[in-house]
C-alpha positions in Angstrom: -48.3 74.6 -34.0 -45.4 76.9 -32.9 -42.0 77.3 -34.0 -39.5 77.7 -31.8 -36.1 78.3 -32.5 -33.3 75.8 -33.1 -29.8 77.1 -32.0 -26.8 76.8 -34.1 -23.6 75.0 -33.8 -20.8 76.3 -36.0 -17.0 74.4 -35.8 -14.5 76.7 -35.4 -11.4 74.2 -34.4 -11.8 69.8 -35.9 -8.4 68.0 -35.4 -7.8 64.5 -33.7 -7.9 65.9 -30.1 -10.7 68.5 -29.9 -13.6 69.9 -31.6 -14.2 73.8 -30.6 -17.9 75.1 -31.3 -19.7 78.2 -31.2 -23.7 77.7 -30.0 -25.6 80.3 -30.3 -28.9 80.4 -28.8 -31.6 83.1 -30.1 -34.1 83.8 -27.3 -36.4 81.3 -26.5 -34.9 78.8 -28.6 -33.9 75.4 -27.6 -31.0 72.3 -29.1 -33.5 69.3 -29.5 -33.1 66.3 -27.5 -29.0 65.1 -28.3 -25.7 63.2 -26.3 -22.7 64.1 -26.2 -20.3 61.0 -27.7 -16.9 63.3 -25.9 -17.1 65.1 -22.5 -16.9 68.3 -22.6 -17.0 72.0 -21.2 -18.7 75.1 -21.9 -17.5 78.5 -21.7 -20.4 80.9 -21.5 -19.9 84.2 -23.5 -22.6 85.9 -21.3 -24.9 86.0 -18.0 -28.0 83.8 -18.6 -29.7 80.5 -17.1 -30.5 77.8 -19.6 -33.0 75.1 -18.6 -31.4 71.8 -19.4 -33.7 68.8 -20.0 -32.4 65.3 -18.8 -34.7 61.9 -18.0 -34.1 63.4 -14.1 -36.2 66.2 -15.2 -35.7 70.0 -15.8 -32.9 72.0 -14.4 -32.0 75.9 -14.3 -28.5 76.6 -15.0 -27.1 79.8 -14.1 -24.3 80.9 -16.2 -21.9 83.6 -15.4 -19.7 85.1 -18.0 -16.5 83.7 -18.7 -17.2 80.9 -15.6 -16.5 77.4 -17.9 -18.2 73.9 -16.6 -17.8 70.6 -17.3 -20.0 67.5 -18.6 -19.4 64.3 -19.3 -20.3 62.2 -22.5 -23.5 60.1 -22.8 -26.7 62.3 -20.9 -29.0 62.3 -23.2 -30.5 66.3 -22.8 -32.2 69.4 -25.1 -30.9 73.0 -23.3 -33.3 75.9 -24.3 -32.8 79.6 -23.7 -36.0 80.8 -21.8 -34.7 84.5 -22.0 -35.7 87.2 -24.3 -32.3 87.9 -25.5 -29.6 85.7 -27.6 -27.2 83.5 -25.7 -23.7 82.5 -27.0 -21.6 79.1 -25.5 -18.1 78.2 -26.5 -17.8 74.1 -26.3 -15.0 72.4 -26.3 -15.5 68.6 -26.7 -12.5 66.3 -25.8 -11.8 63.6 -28.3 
């Protein structure tokens, strides 16, 4: 059995209107399988690609540094960092 990494979420900013997170990914770690109950959008901190896991199947996502995107609520998906270094996300959900 292996043991591959979770990443953690720490809240930075809870109030009625937004919840602010800091993800950090170690290399080669992944989320486990989650949805999102509040769209949101990712800032990425750094260069890397994730591969995010939906029921349409894996998907590389190429991040550029400071370049946000959006997502909305309710896909079902588990994001792991493939790289050999340590990736950090801002996400902002919107309540």
């Amino acid at each position: 059995m292996t043991n591959i990494p979770l990443f953690t979420l720490t809240n930075q900013i809870e109030n009625d209107r937004v919840s602010v997170n800091h993800l950090f990914f170690p290399a080669k770690g992944h989320t486990q399988w989650h949805r999102h109950e509040n769209d949101y959008v990712i800032v990425p901190m750094e260069d890397a690609l994730l591969i995010m896991e939906s029921n349409e199947g894996p998907k590389d996502v190429h991040l550029k540094r400071g370049e946000c995107y959006y997502r909305e609520k309710g896909v079902e998906h588990n994001v792991t960092n493939p790289n050999d270094f340590d990736v950090v996300l801002i996400e902002i959900e919107i309540k």
